[in-house]
N, C-alpha and C positions, 0 to 999 in steps of 0.2 A: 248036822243040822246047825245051821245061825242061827245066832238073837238078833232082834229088831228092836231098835227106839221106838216105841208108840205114844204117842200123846192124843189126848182128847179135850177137846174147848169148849166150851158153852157163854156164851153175851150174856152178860146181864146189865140191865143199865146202871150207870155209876151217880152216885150223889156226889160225892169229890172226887178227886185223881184216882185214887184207890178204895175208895168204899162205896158197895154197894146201894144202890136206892133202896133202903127197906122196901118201901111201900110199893114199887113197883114189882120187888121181888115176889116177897108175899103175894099180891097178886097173880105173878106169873105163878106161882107154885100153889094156889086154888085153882088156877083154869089146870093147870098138870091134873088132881086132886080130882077134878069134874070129871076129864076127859078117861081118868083111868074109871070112874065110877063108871060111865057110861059105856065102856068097853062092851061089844058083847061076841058068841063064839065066831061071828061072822071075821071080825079082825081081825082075832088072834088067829085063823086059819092063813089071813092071810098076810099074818107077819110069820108067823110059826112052819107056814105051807104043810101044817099035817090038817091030814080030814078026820072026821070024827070027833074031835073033840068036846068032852064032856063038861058036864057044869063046875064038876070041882076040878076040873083044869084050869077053867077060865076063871076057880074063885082063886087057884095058886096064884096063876101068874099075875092076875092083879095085886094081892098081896104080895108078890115080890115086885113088882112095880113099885110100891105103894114104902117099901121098907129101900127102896134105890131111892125115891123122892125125898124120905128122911135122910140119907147118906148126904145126897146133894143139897137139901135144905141145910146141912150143918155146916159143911164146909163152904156156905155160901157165908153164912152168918160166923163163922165160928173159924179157930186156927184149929184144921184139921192138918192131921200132918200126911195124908195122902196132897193136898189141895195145895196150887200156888194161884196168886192173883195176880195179875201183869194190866199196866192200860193198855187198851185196846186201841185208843181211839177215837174220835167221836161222841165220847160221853159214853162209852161204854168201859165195862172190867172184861175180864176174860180169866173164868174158873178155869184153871189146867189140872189132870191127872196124867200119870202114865209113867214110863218106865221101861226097863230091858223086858223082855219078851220072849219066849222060848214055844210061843205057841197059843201060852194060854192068856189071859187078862193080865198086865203088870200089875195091879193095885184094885180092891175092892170099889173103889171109889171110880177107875176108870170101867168099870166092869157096870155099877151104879147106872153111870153118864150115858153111857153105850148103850144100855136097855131102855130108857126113857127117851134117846134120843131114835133108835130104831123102831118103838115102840108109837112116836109121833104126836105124846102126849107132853112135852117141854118146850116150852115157847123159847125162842133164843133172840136177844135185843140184834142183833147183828141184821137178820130180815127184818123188818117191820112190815113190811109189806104184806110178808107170809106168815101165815099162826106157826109155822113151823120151818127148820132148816133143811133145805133143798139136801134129799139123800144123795146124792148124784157125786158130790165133795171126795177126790181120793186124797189119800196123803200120800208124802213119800218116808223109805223107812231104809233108815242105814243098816245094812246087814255086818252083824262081825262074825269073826270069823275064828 
């Protein structure tokens, strides 16, 4: 079995070169906050694809939602040593996690990004158009050997 490079990205808009807009942050990261509040079992069935699902499933997985949003609110604000910032571009940063790969999640923090981002509730400055980034995005991934 290979390992894979994986990296994951998230926009957030930039106040300089390299720092983020507080204000817009914090903002994105209350509508995240609303959106996981308002979660109910109908979505998580239909991120999760299991049926049945009970209420204290749906109180977990939002509390792990909710503990990914603090992950990424630190390393947005803060030198997390999972997290690098690169410009993006445009008046945007671009938060990176990730790492060699053997299968499972390289880094908490990519693992974080990934749930919030498959979950639908993290606004990313990259669309503005759309409350959220088009799932559709593949990467590619060097396999070693």
């Amino acid at each position: 079995m290979g390992s894979e490079m994986l990296i994951m990205s998230l926009g957030l808009k930039a106040k300089d070169r390299f720092r983020v807009d507080e204000e817009w942050a914090r903002s994105a990261l209350a509508d995240a906050r609303r959106a996981i509040d308002a979660m109910d079992a109908a979505q998580l069935k239909k991120i999760t694809g299991e049926r049945g699902k009970s209420r204290k499933a749906l109180h977990n997985y939002k509390q792990g939602l909710i503990a990914a949003l603090d992950d990424v609110e630190s390393a947005a604000f803060g030198n997390h040593r999972q997290a690098a910032m690169i410009e993006g571009g445009g008046g945007i940063v671009l938060l990176l996690a990730g790492g060699m790969s053997w299968g499972d999640p390289p880094t908490e923090l990519f693992d974080s990004m990934s749930r919030l981002l498959e979950a639908d509730v993290i606004p990313d400055a990259r669309w503005p158009g759309d409350r959220y980034p088009p799932q559709t995005h593949t990467t590619n991934s060097i396999e070693g050997k």
